[in-house]
C-alpha positions in Angstrom: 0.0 0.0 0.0 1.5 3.3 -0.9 1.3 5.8 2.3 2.5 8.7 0.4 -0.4 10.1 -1.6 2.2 12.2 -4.1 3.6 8.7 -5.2 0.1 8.2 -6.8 -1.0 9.9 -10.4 -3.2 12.7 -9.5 -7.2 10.9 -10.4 -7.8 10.3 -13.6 -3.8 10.1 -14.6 -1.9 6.9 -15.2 1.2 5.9 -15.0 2.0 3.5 -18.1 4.8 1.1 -18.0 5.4 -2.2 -19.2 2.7 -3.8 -21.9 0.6 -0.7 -21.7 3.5 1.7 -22.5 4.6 -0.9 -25.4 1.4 -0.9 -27.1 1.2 2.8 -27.2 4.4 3.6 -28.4 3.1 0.8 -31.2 0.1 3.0 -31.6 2.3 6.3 -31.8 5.1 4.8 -34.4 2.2 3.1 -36.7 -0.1 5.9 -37.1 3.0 8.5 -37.6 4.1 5.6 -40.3 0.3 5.8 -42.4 0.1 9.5 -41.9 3.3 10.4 -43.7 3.2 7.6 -46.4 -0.2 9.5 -47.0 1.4 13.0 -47.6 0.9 14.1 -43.8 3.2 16.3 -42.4 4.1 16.7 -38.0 3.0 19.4 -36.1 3.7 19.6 -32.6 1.2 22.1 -30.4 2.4 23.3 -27.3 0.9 21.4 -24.1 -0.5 25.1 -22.7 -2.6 27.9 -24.6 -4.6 30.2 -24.0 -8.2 29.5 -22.5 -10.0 31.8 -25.0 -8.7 29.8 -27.9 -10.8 27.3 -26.3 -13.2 29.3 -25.3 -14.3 30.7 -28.7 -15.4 27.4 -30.4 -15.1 24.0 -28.6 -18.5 23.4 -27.0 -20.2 23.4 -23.9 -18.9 20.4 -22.3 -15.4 21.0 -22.8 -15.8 24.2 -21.6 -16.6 22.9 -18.7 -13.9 20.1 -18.4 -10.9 22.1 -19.0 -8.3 22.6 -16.9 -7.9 26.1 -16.4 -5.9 28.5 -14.1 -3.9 31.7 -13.9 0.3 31.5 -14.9 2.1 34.2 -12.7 1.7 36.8 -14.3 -1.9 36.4 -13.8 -2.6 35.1 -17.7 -5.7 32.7 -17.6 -4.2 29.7 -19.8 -5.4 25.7 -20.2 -4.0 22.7 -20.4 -5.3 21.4 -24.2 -9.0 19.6 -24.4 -8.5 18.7 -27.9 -6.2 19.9 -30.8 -7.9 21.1 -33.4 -8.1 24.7 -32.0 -4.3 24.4 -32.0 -3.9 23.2 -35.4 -5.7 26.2 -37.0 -4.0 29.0 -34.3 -0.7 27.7 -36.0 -1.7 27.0 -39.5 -3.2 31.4 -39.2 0.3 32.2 -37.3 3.1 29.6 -39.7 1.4 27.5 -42.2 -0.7 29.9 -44.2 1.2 30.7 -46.9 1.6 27.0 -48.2 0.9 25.8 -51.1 -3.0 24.0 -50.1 -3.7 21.3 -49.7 -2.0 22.0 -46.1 -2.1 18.0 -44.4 -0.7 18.2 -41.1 -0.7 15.5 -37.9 0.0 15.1 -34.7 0.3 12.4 -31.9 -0.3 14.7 -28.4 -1.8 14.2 -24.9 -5.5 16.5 -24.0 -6.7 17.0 -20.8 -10.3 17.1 -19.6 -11.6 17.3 -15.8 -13.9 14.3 -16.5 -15.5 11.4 -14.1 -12.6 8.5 -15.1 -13.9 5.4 -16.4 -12.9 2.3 -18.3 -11.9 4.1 -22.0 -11.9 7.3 -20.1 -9.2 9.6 -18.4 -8.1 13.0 -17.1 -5.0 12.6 -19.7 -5.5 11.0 -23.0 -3.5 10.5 -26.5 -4.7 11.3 -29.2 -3.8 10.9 -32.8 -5.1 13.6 -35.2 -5.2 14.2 -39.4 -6.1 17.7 -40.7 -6.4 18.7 -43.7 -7.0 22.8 -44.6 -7.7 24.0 -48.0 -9.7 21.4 -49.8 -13.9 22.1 -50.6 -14.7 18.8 -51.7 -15.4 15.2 -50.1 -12.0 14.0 -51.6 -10.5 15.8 -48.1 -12.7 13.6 -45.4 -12.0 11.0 -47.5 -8.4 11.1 -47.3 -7.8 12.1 -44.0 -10.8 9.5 -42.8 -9.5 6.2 -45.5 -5.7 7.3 -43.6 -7.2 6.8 -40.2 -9.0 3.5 -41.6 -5.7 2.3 -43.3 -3.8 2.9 -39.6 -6.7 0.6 -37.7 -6.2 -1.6 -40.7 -2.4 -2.4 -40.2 -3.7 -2.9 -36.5 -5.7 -5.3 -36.6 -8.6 -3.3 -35.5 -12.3 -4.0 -37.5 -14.0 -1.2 -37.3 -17.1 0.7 -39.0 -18.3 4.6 -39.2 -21.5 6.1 -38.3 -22.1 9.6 -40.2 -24.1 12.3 -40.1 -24.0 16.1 -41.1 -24.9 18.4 -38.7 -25.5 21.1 -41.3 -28.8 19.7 -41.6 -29.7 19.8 -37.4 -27.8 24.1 -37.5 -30.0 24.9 -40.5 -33.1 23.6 -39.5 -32.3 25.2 -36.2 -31.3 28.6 -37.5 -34.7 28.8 -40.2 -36.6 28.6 -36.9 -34.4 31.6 -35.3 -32.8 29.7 -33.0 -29.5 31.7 -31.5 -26.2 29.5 -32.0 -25.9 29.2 -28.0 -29.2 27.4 -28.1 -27.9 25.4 -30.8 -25.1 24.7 -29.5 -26.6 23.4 -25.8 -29.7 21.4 -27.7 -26.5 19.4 -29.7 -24.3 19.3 -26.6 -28.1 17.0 -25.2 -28.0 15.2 -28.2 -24.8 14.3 -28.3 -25.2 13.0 -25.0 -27.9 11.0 -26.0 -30.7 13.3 -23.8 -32.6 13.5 -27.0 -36.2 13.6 -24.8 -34.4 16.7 -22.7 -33.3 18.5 -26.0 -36.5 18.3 -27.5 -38.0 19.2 -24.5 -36.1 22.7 -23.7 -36.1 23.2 -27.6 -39.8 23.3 -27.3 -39.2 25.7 -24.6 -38.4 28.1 -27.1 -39.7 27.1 -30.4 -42.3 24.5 -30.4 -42.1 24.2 -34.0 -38.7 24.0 -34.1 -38.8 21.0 -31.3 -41.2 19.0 -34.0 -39.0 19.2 -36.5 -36.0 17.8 -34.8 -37.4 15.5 -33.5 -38.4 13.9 -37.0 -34.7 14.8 -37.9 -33.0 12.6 -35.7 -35.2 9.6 -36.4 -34.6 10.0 -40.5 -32.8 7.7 -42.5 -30.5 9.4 -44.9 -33.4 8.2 -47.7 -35.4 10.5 -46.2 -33.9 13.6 -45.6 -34.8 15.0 -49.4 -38.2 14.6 -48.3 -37.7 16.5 -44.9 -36.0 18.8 -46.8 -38.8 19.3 -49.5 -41.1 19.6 -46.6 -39.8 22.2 -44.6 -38.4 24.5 -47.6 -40.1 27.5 -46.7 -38.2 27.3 -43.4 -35.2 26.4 -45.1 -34.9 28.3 -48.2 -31.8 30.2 -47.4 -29.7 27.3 -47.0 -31.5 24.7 -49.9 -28.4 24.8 -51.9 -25.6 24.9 -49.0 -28.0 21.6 -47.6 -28.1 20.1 -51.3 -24.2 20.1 -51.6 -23.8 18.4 -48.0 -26.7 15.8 -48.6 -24.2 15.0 -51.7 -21.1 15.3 -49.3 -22.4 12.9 -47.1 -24.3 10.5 -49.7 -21.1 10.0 -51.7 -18.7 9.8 -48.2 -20.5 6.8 -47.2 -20.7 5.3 -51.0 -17.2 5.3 -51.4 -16.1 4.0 -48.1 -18.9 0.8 -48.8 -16.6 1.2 -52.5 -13.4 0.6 -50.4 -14.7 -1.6 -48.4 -15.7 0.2 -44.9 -19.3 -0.3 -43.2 -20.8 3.3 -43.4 -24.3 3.9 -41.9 -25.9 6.7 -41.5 -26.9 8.3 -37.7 -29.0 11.3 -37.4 -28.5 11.4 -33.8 -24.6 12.0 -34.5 -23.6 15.3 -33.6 -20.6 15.1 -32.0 -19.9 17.5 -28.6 -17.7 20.1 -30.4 -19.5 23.4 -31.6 -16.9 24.1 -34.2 -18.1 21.6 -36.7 -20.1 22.9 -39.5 -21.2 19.7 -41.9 -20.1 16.3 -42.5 -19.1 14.6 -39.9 -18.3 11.0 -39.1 -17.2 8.3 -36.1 -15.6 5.3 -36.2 -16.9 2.3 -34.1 -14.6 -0.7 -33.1 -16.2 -4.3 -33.8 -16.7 -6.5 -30.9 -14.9 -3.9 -28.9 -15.8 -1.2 -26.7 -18.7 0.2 -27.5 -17.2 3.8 -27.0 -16.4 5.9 -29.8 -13.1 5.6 -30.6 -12.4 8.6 -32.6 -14.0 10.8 -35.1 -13.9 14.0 -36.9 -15.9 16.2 -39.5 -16.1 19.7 -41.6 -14.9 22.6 -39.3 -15.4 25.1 -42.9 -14.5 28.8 -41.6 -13.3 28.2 -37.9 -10.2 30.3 -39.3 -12.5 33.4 -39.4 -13.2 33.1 -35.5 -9.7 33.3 -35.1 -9.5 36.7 -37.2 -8.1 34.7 -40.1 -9.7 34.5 -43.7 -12.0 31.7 -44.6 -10.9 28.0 -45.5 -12.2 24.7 -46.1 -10.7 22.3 -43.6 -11.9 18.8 -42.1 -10.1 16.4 -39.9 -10.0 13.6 -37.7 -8.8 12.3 -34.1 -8.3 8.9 -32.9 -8.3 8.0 -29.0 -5.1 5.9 -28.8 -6.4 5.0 -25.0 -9.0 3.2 -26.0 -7.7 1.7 -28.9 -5.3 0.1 -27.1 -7.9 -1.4 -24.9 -10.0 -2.5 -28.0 -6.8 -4.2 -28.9 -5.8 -5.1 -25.9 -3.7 -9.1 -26.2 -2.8 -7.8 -29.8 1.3 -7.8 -29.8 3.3 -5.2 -31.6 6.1 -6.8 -33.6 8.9 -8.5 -31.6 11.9 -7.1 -31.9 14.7 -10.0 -30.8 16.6 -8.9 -27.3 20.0 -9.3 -27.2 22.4 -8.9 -23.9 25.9 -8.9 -24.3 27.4 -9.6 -21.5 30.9 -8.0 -20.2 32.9 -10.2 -17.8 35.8 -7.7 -17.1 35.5 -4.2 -17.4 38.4 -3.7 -19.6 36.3 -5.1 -22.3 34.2 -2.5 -22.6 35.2 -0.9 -26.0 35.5 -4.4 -27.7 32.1 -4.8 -26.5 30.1 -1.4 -27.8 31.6 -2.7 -31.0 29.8 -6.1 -31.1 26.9 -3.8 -30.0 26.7 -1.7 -32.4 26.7 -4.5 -34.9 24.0 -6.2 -33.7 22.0 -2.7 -33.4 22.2 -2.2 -37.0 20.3 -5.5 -37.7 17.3 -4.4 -35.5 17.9 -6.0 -32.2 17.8 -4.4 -28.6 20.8 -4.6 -27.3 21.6 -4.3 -23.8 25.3 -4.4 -22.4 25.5 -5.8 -19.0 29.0 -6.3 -16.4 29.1 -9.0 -13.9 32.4 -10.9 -13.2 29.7 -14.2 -12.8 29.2 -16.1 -16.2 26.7 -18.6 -14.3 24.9 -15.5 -12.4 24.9 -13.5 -15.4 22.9 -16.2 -17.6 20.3 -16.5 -15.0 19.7 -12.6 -15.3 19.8 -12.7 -18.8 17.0 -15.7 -19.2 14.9 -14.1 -15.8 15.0 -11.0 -18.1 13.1 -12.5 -21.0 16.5 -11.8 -23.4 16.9 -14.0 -26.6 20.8 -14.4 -27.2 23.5 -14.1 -25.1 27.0 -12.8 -26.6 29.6 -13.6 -23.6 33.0 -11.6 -24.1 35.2 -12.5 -21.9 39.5 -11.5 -22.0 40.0 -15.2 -23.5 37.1 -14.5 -26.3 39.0 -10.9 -26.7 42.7 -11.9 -27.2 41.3 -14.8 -29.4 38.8 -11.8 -31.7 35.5 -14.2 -31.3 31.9 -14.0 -29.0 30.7 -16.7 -27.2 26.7 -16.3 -28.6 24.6 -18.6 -26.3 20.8 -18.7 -26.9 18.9 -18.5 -23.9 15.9 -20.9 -25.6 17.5 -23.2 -26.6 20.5 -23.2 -24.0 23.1 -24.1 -27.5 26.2 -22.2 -26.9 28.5 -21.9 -30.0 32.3 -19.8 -30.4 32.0 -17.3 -33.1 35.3 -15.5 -34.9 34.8 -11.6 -34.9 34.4 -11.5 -39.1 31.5 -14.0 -38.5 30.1 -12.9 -35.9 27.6 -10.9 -37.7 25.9 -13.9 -40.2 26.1 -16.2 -36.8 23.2 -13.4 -35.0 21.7 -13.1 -38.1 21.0 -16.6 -38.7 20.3 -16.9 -34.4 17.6 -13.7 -34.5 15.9 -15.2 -38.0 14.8 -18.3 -35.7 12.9 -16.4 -33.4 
C-alpha cells in the first residue's frame, strides 16, 4: 500500500509502464508511419494555450472540463481539451502561406476534468489528421480512408457512423434559433438526452422542437423529403443543404466502395461546436462500445480566429481506448540481445559487437558481472533471446561466445563472423 499520496497519479492520470506503455508507443510509431506515407506532415502544439482559444469554439462540455488556471503573471491559460483549435492557431500564425492542400498530424496528450472510467481519463492521447484548403469530399475522404488504413495495419475491425450536422444548424437557424441554443440542444443530443433537447427546444420554439425530433429519427433516404417539406423554413440554406446531402451520400458510397461499413446516424452530432457539416465516427467491432475517434467539416473556424475563410476537415483517434479495443494484440517483436561483459576492460571491444548487432534491429543491452553462471540466469529471468559472452579469452582470441537463452546451444563465433552467426540466431525467433 503506498502511504504517500504524491507517489500516486493525480485521479484520472496513469502511469504506463510495461505492456501498456509498449502498445502505445506501437500506436504512436504506426499511425506516424500511415500519416506520412499518405502525404501528412508533423506538427507539434504546445501542451498550454490560452483559454480563449478554447473558449471561442469547442463546446459546452469541454468548456466545462478544462483545466484552467492563472500562470504568474496572472494570464488565464489551459491545459489542451483537444487539438484542433491548436492546429488552425498555428496553420493562421506559420502554415498559411503554403501551397494547399495543407495536411498536417499530430500524436499529443488533451486534458479534460472528467468522471474516469474504463476508456476514459483525465490525460488521454490522441492521434489527429487535418487537412486545410480542400472544398470537396475527396479531403474527409483522405484524412478519414488514412485513419482506416492505420486501424487496418492494426488489426482493429471497425465501422463509421455519419451524419451532417448542417442539416440539425439549418433547420435550427430557419426557426431563429441563436447558436448558443444550438449549441446546448447538440451538446443533449450528443449526450444522448434527445427527450431533454427536444423538450427545452420546445421551450423556445415548439415548432422547431417538431422538426427535430423527426430529424434525428430519419434515415439518410429521407432527408430529401424532410427537406422538400420544410423549404419555406429552409430556403436560405437549400443549396448549401443540397451540396452536404451530396457530401455525405457520396462519403459513405465510397467507403462501402473501399470496403468500410458506413451507416448513417441522425443522432450523431458530435460534442464540439466548431463543426459545421459532414461529420463522421468510427466504431470498433466487438470492442468497446465507446467511440473511438472521429472527426468532420470545421469550414471557416479560421474566421473566429481573425483569419480569412478555409475549407478544412479532420479527424482524431483515442489511442487509449484503442489500445484497450486491442488489448492481447502484440506489436512486432523485436529480438533482445544482452551482451554480457565479464571484465570491465572489455568495454570498448564490447560497444563494437553492440553496435553490430544494433544495426540488424535487435535491442541490445550491455550488461557487467564478473559471474558467467549468475549473469545467464539474469539474462533468461530478463526474458533476453541471445546471449553474446566476451570475456578476456574471447577478446585476445577476436571471437563472442553467442549462447541462446531458448534453446540453451552455446556456439564460439570469430569476430568476421560474428555478424551472419546473430543473423542466422535472430531469423529463428
Amino acid at each position: 500500500m503506498v502511504r504517500d499520496f504524491f507517489l500516486l497519479p493525480p485521479r484520472g492520470m496513469r502511469d504506463l509502464v510495461g505492456e501498456d506503455a509498449e502498445i502505445l508507443e506501437y500506436l504512436f510509431s504506426e499511425f506516424k508511419n500511415y500519416a506520412r506515407i499518405n502525404g501528412f506532415k508533423p506538427v507539434i502544439p504546445p501542451t498550454l494555450e490560452y483559454f480563449r482559444l478554447f473558449e471561442k469554439k469547442s463546446g459546452e462540455e469541454i468548456k466545462r472540463s478544462m483545466y484552467v488556471f492563472e500562470d504568474k503573471a496572472g494570464r488565464l491559460l489551459s491545459l489542451r481539451p483537444e487539438i484542433t483549435a491548436s492546429i488552425v492557431r498555428i496553420y493562421l500564425r506559420l502554415l498559411r502561406g503554403l501551397p494547399k492542400p495543407v495536411k498536417l498530424y499530430y500524436v499529443a496528450q488533451c486534458f479534460r476534468y472528467e468522471e474516469p472510467q474504463r476508456g476514459r481519463y483525465r490525460e488521454f492521447w490522441q492521434a489527429g489528421l487535418e487537412v486545410i484548403g480542400v472544398k470537396g469530399v475527396e479531403g474527409d475522404l483522405e484524412a478519414a480512408l488514412t485513419a482506416s488504413s492505420f486501424l487496418d495495419k492494426i488489426g482493429l475491425e471497425h465501422f463509421y457512423e455519419v451524419s451532417n450536422v448542417s442539416l440539425h444548424r439549418s433547420i435550427m437557424s430557419g426557426f431563429g434559433i441563436p447558436v448558443e441554443t444550438q449549441d446546448h440542444i447538440l451538446h443533449l443530443i450528443d449526450k444522448r438526452m434527445n427527450d431533454k433537447a427536444i423538450e427545452e427546444l420546445r421551450n423556445v420554439n415548439s415548432d422547431a422542437a417538431d422538426a427535430m425530433k423527426k430529424l434525428i429519427e430519419l434515415s439518410l433516404d429521407d432527408v430529401r423529403q424532410f427537406i422538400d417539406e420544410y423549404k419555406d423554413v429552409l430556403r436560405n440554406y437549400l443549396g448549401k443543404l443540397e451540396e452536404e446531402l451530396d457530401r455525405t451520400t457520396r462519403f459513405i458510397e465510397i467507403l462501402g466502395d473501399m470496403g468500410y461499413k458506413a451507416v448513417y446516424n441522425p443522432n450523431l452530432v458530435r460534442g464540439l461546436a466548431y463543426y459545421s457539416g459532414l461529420i463522421f465516427e468510427y466504431k470498433a467491432v466487438g470492442g468497446l462500445e465507446l467511440s473511438i475517434g472521429g472527426g468532420g467539416r470545421y469550414d471557416g473556424l479560421t474566421t473566429v480566429y481573425g483569419g480569412p475563410f478555409e475549407y478544412s476537415t479532420g479527424l482524431a483517434l483515442g489511442l487509449d481506448r484503442i489500445a484497450l479495443s486491442i488489448k492481447g494484440v502484440k506489436p512486432p517483436y523485436r529480438p533482445r540481445v544482452l551482451i554480457i561483459i565479464l571484465d570491465h576492460s572489455l568495454v570498448g571491444y564490447a560497444f563494437k559487437i553492440k553496435r553490430i548487432v544494433e544495426d540488424i534491429g535487435a535491442e541490445t543491452t550491455l550488461y557487467y558481472h564478473s559471474k558467467i553462471k549468475k549473469a545467464l540466469s539474469t539474462a533468461s529471468k530478463a526474458g533476453y533471446d541471445l546471449a553474446l559472452i566476451i570475456g578476456k579469452k574471447e577478446f585476445e582470441e577476436k571471437v563472442v561466445t553467442v549462447k541462446d537463452l531458448r534453446a540453451g546451444h552455446q556456439t564460439r563465433v570469430a569476430g568476421d563472423e560474428v555478424v551472419r552467426e546473430i543473423v542466422e540466431k535472430l531469423a529463428e525467433i
